[in-house]
ZAZAPA-435171 format. One record per residue (C-alpha): residue number from 1; z, x, y. Coordinates in steps of 0.5 Angstrom, whole numbers, padded with zeros to 4 digits. Last residue first. Layout:
N
@n=NUM | z=Z | x=X | y=Y
...
***
This chain:
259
@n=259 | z=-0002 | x=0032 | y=0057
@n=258 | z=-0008 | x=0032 | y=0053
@n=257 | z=-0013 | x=0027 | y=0056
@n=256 | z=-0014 | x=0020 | y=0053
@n=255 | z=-0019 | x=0016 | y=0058
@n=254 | z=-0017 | x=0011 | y=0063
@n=253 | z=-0020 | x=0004 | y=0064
@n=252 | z=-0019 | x=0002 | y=0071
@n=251 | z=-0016 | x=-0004 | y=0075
@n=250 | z=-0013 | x=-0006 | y=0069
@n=249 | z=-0013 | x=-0014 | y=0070
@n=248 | z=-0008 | x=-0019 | y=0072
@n=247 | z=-0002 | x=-0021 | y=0068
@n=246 | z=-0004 | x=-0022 | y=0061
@n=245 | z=-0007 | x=-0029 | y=0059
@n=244 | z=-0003 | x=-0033 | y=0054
@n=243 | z=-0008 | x=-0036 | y=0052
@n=242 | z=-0014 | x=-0031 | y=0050
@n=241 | z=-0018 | x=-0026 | y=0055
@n=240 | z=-0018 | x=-0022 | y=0050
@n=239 | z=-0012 | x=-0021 | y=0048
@n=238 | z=-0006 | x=-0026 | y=0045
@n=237 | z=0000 | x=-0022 | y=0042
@n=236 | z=0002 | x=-0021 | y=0035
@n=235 | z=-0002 | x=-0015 | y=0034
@n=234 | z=0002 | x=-0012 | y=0041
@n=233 | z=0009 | x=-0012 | y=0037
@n=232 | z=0011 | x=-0007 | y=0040
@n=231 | z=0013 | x=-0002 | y=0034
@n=230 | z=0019 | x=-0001 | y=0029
@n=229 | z=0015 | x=0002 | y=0026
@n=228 | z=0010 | x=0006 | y=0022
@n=227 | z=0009 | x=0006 | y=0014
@n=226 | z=0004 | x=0010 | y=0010
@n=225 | z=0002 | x=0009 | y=0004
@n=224 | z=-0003 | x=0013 | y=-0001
@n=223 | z=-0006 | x=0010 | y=-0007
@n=222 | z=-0009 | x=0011 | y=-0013
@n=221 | z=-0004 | x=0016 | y=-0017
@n=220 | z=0001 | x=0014 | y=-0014
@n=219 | z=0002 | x=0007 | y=-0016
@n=218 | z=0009 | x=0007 | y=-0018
@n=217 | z=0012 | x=0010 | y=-0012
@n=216 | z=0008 | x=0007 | y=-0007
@n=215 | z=0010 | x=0000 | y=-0010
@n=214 | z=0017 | x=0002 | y=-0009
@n=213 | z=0017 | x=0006 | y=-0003
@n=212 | z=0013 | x=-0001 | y=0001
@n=211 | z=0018 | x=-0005 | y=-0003
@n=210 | z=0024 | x=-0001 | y=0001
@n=209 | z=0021 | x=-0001 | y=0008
@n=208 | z=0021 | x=-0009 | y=0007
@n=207 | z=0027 | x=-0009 | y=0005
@n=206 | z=0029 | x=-0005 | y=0011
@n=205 | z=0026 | x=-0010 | y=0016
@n=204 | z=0029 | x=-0016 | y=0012
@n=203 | z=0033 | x=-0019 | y=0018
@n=202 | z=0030 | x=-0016 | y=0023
@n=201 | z=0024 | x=-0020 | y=0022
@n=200 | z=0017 | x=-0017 | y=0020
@n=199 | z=0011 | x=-0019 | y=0024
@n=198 | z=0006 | x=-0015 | y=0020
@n=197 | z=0000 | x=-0010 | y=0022
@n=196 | z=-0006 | x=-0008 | y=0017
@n=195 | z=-0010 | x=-0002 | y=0017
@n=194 | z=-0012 | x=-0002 | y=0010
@n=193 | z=-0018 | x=0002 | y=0005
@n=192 | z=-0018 | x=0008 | y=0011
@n=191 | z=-0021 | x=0014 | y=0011
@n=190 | z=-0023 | x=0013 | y=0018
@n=189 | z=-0020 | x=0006 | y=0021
@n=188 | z=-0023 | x=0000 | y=0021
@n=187 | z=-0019 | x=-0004 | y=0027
@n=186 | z=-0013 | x=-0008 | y=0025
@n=185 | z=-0011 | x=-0014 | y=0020
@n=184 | z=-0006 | x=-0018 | y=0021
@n=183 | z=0000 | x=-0020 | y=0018
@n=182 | z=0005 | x=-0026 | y=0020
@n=181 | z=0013 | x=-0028 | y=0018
@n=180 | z=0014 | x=-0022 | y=0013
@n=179 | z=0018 | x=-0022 | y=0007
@n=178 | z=0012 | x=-0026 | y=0003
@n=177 | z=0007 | x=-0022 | y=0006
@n=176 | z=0010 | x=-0016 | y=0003
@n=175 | z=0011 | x=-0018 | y=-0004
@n=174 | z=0003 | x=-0022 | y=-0003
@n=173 | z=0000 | x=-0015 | y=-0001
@n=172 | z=0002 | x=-0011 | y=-0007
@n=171 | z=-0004 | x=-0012 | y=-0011
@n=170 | z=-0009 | x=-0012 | y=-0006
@n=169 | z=-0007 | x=-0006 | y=-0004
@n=168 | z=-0008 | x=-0003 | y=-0011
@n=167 | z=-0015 | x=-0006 | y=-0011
@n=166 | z=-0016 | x=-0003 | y=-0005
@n=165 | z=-0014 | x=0004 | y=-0007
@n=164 | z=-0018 | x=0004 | y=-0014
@n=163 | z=-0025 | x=0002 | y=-0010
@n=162 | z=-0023 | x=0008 | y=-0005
@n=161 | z=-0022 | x=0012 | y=-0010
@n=160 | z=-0029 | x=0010 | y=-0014
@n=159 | z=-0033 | x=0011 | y=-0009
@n=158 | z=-0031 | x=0018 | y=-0007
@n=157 | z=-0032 | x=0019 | y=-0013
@n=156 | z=-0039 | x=0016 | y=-0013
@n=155 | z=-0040 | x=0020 | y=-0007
@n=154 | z=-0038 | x=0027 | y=-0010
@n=153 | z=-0042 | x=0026 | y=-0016
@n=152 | z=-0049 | x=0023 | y=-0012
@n=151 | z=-0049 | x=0029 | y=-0008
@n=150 | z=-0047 | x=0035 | y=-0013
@n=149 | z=-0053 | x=0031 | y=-0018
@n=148 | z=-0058 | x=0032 | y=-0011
@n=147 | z=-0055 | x=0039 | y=-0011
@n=146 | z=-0057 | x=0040 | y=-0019
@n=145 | z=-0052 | x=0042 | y=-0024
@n=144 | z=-0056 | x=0040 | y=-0032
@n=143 | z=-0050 | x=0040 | y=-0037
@n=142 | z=-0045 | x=0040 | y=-0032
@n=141 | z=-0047 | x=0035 | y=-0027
@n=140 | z=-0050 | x=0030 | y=-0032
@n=139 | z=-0042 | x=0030 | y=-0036
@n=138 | z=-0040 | x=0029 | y=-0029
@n=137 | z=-0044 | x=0024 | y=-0028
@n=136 | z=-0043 | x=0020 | y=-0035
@n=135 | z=-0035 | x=0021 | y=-0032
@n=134 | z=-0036 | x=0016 | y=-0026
@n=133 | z=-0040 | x=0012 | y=-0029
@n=132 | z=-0034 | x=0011 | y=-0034
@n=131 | z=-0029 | x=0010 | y=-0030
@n=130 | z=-0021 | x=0011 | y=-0031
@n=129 | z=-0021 | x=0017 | y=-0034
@n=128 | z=-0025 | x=0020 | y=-0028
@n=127 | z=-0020 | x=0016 | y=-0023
@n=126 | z=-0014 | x=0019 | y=-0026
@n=125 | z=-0017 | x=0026 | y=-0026
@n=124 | z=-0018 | x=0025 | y=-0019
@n=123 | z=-0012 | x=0024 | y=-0017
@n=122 | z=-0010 | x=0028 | y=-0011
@n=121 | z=-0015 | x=0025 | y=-0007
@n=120 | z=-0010 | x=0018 | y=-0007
@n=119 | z=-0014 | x=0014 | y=-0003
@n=118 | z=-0011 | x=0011 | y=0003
@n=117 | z=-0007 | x=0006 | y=0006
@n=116 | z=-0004 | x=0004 | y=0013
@n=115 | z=0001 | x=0000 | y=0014
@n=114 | z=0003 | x=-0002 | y=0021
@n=113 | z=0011 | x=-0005 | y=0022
@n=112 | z=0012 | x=-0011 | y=0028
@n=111 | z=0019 | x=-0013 | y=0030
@n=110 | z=0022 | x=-0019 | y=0030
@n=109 | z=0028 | x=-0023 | y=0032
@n=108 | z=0025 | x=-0027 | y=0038
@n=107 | z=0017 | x=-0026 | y=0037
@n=106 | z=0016 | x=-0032 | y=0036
@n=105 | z=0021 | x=-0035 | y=0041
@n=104 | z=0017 | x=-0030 | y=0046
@n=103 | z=0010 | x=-0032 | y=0045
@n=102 | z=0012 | x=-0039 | y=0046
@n=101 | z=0016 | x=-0038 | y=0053
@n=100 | z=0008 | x=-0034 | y=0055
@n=99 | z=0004 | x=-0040 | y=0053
@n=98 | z=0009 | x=-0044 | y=0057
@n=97 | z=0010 | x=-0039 | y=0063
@n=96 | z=0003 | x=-0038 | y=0064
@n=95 | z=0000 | x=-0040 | y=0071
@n=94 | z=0007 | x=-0036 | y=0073
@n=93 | z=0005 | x=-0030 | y=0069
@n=92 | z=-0002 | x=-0030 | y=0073
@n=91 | z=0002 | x=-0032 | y=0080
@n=90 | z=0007 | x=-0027 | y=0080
@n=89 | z=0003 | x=-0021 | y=0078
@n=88 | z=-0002 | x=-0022 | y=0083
@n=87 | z=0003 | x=-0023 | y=0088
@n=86 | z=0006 | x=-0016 | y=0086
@n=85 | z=0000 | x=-0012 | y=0088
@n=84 | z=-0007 | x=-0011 | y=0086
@n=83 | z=-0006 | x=-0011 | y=0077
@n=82 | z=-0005 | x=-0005 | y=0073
@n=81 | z=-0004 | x=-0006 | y=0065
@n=80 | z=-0006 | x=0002 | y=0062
@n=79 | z=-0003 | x=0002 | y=0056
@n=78 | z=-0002 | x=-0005 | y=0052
@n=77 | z=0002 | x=-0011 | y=0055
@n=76 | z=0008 | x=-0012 | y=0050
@n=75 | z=0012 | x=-0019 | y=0051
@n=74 | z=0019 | x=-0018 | y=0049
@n=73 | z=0024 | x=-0020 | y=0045
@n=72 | z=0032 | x=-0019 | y=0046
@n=71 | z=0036 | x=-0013 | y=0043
@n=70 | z=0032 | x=-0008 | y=0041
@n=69 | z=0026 | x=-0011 | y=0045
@n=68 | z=0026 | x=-0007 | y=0051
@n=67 | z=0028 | x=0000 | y=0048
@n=66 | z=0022 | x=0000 | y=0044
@n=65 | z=0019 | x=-0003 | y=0050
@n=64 | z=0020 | x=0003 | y=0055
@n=63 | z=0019 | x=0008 | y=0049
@n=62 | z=0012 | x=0005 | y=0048
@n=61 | z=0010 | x=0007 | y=0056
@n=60 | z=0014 | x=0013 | y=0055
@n=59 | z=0010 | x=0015 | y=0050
@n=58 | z=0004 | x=0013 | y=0053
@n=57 | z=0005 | x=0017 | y=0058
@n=56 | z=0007 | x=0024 | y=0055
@n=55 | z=0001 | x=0023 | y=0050
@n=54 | z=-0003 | x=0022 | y=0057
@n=53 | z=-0007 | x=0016 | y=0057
@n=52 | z=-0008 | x=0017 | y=0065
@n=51 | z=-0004 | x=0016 | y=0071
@n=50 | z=-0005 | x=0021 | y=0077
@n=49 | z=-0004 | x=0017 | y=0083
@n=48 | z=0003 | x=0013 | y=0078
@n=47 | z=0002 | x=0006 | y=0079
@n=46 | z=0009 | x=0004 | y=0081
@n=45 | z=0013 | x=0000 | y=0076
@n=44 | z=0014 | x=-0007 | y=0073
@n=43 | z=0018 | x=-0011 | y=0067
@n=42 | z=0015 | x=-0018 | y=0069
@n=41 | z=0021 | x=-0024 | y=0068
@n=40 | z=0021 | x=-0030 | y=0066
@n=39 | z=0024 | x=-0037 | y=0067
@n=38 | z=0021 | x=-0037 | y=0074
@n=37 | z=0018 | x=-0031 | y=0076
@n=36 | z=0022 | x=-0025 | y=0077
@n=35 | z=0020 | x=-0018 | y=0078
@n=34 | z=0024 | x=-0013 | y=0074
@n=33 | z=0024 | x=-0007 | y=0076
@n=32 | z=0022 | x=0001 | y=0073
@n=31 | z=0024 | x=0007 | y=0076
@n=30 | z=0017 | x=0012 | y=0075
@n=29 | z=0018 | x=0018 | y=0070
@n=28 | z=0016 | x=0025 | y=0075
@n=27 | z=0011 | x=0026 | y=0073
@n=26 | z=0008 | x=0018 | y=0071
@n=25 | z=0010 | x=0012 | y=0065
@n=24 | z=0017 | x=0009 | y=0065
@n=23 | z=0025 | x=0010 | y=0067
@n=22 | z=0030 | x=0006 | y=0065
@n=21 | z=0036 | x=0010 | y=0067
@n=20 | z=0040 | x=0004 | y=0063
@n=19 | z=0036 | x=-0001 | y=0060
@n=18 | z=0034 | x=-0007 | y=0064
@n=17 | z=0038 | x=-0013 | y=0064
@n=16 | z=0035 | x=-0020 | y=0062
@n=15 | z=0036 | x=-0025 | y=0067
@n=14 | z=0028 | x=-0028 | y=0066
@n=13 | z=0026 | x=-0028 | y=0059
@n=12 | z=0021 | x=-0022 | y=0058
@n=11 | z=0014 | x=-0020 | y=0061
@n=10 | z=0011 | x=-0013 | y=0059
@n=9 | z=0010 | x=-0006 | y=0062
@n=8 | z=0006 | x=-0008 | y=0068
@n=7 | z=0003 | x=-0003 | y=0073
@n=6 | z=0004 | x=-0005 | y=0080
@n=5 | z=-0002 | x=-0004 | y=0086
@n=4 | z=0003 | x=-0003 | y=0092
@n=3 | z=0000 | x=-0007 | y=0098
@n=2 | z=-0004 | x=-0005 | y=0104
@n=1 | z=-0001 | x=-0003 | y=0110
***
C-alpha cells in the first residue's frame, strides 16, 4: 500500500502541545498531529483530495499557525506544502534542525505586522497647492481642454500623489524600524508605494499599532496606511531553496479558486 502524502503547516520546538480541537485545511477540517523529529516537531495532517487555495482553506491554514505561535514560536510554511509520506518530511527537518532551531529562537516572542501605504485620493487639492507643474496643467487644461492635455493631467497627478506618499513613508519608517527587530520589503503591490513586513516583538506590538495611527493621522492628506497583524512570520522565514530548507516540495501548484 502506498504511503499517505502529508501537508505540512509548519515545524516547532519538539513537546509542544497542539491547540485544543486543532483542526487544519479540507471539508470537513483534517485533524492535525505533530510528527517528532528530534528536538523538533513537524505540525501535519492528511492532504485533502480536493485541496485547493480555497479561502475557507487558506483561513484554516493561517488560523492554524495563528493559534500556534500565541504562546511559543513557530516556523510557518506557506500554503499548499506537501510532501510524499511521513518519511520524507522526517528526514528534510532532521537535515535542518540547526538552521531551523535558529529561525525558532529568532522568532521567539515576535510577531510580523504588514503595512501597506497608499496615495491618499482624496487629496488632491493638497497636491495642487503643493505642486507647481501640476497646477500649470491645469491652468492649460482649463483654458484650452484637449484629450491629450486630460491625459497628461491625470497621469501628473497620479505622479505627484504617489510621489508625496512615498516621501510620506520614508519619513515614518525609522520610528517603526527602531520598534521593530527586522523589516522587509514585499512584492510590488498595485497602487501601492510600500508593501513592507516587520518582525515586531510582542512586547511593543501595540506601541508600534499606535505610532502607525499617529503618523496616519498627521499625515492624511498624502498618504493612507493599513495595518495587517499579528500574522505567521512567513517574510522572516527562509524560501527559495534558501537555508533552512522547507520539509519536502509542494507536490503541485494550486490555483485560488472560490470556496
Amino acid at each position: 500500500m502506498a504511503a499517505s502524502r502529508v501537508y505540512v503547516y509548519g515545524i516547532v520546538h519538539a513537546g509542544r502541545a497542539l491547540p485544543p480541537d486543532a483542526r487544519g485545511v479540507g471539508r470537513p477540517p483534517a485533524p492535525v498531529r505533530l510528527l517528532p523529529v528530534g528536538a523538533l516537531a513537524a505540525v501535519v495532517s492528511d492532504v485533502p483530495d480536493d485541496l485547493r487555495a480555497r479561502r475557507r482553506d487558506l483561513m484554516a491554514h493561517q488560523d492554524l499557525l495563528m493559534r500556534l505561535g500565541t504562546d511559543a514560536p513557530v516556523l510557518p510554511m506557506r500554503f499548499g506544502m506537501v510532501a510524499e509520506d511521513a518519511r520524507t518530511v522526517e528526514e528534510a527537518v532532521a537535515a535542518a534542525t540547526a538552521g531551523h532551531l535558529a529561525v525558532l529562537e529568532r522568532l521567539c516572542g515576535r510577531t510580523e505586522l504588514n503595512l501597506k501605504a497608499t496615495p491618499a485620493q482624496s487629496e488632491i487639492e493638497a497636491l495642487v497647492r503643493a505642486d507647481a507643474g501640476v497646477r500649470r496643467l491645469m491652468t492649460q487644461v482649463r483654458r484650452t481642454p484637449s484629450y491629450e492635455g486630460n491625459v497628461r493631467l491625470g497621469q501628473a497627478v497620479a505622479e505627484g500623489l504617489a510621489r508625496r506618499a512615498a516621501e510620506a513613508v520614508e519619513e515614518v519608517l525609522p520610528a517603526l524600524t527602531a520598534l521593530a527587530d527586522d523589516f522587509v520589503r514585499g512584492p510590488d503591490v498595485p497602487g501601492c508605494v510600500l508593501n513592507g513586513s516587520f518582525l515586531v516583538p510582542k512586547a511593543v506590538s501595540e506601541r508600534f499599532r499606535a505610532e502607525v495611527e499617529r503618523f496616519a493621522a498627521a499625515h492624511a492628506e498624502r498618504v493612507e496606511l493599513r495595518l495587517t497583524g499579528p500574522l505567521p512570520c512567513y517574510s522572516f522565514v527562509p524560501q527559495d531553496g534558501a537555508e533552512p530548507a522547507p520539509p519536502g516540495r509542494p507536490s503541485a501548484q494550486y490555483a485560488v479558486t472560490g470556496s
